[in-house]
SELOMAR-568667 format. One record per residue (C-alpha): residue number from 0; x, y, z. Coordinates in Angstrom, 1 decimal, always signed. Example, Ala and Ser with C-alpha at 12.3 -4.5 7.8 and 13.67 -1.06 7.14 Angstrom:
2
> i,px,py,pz
> 0,+12.3,-4.5,+7.8 .
> 1,+13.7,-1.1,+7.1 .
END
This chain:
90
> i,px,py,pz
> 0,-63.1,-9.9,-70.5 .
> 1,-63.8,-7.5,-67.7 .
> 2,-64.1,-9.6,-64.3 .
> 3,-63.6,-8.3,-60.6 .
> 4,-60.1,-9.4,-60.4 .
> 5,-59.5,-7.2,-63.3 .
> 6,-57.2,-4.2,-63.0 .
> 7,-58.1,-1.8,-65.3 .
> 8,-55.4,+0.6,-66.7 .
> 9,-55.7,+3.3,-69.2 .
> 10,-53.2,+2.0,-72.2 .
> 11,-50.1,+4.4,-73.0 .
> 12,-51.8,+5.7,-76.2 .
> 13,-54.3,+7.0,-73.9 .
> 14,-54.6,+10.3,-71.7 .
> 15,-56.8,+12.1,-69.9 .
> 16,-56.9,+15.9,-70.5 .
> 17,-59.4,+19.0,-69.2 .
> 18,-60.5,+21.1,-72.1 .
> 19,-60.7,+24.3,-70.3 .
> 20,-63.2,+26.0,-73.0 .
> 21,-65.6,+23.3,-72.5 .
> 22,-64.7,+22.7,-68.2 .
> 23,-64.8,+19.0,-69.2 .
> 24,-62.6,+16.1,-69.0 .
> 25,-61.6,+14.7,-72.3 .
> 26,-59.9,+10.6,-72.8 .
> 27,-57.6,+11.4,-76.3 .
> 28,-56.5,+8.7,-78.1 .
> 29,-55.6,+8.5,-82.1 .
> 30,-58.2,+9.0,-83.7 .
> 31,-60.6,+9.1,-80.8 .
> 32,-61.8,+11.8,-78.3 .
> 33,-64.5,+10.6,-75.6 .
> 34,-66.1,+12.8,-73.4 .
> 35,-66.9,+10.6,-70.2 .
> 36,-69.7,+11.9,-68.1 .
> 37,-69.1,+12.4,-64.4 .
> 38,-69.4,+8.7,-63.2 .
> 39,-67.5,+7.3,-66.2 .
> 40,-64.9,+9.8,-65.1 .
> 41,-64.8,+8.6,-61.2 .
> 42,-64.1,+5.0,-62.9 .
> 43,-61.5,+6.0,-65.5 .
> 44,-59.5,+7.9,-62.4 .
> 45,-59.4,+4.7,-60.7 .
> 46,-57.7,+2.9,-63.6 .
> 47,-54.4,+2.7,-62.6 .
> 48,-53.4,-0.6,-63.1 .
> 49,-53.4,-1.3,-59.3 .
> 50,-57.1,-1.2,-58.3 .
> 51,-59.0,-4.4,-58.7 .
> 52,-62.6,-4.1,-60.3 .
> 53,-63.9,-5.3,-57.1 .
> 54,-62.5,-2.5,-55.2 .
> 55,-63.3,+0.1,-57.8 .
> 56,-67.2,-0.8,-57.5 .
> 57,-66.4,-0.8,-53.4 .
> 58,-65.0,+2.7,-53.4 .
> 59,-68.1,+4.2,-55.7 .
> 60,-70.0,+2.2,-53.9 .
> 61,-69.3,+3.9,-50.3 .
> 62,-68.7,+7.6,-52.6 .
> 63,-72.3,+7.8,-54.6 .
> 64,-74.0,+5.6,-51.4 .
> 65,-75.1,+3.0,-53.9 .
> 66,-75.3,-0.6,-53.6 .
> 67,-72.1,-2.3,-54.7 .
> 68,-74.0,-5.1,-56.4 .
> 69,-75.2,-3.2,-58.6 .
> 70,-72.4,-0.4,-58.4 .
> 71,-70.1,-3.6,-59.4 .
> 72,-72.6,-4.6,-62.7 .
> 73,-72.2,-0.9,-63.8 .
> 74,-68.3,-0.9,-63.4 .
> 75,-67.6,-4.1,-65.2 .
> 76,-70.2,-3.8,-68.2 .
> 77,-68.5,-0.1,-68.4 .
> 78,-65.1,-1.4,-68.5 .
> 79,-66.1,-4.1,-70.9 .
> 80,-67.4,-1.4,-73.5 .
> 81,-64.6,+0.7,-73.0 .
> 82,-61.8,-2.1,-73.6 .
> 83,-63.9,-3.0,-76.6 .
> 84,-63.3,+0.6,-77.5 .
> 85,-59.4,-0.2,-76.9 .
> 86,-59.4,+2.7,-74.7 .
> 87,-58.9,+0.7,-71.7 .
> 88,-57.1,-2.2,-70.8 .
> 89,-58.5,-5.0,-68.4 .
END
């Protein structure tokens, strides 16, 4: 379950690759390629296994000039899908 104390990590099986023919970011994993749009990618990038949810929505927050309330509901229900996808790990 995705909460703020969360730090979200991209699992082994999992990388992040540029497709130069398309000039997008791809997330590979068996089986599975996912073509995050430009906010999903400013998350993903921040899933390093150090970075609490809390200060992931903070940093985006400040970045996009957003409020982090709702910045913060974005991130977790995000993170949420994507761990349901098994493509990251909370």
């Amino acid at each position: 379950m995705a909460v703020e104390a969360s730090r979200p990590v991209l699992p082994r099986h999992v990388r992040m690759h540029f497709d130069p023919h398309r000039g997008a970011w791809a997330l590979l994993s068996p089986e599975k390629v996912l073509w995050p749009d430009e906010i999903s990618l400013a998350i993903l990038r921040r899933c390093d296994g150090r970075a609490r949810v809390a200060e992931i929505a903070r940093d985006l927050a400040r970045e996009y000039g957003a409020d982090e309330t709702e910045v913060r509901a974005d991130v977790l229900a995000f993170l949420q899908d994507w761990s349901d996808r098994m493509v990251v790990r909370l």
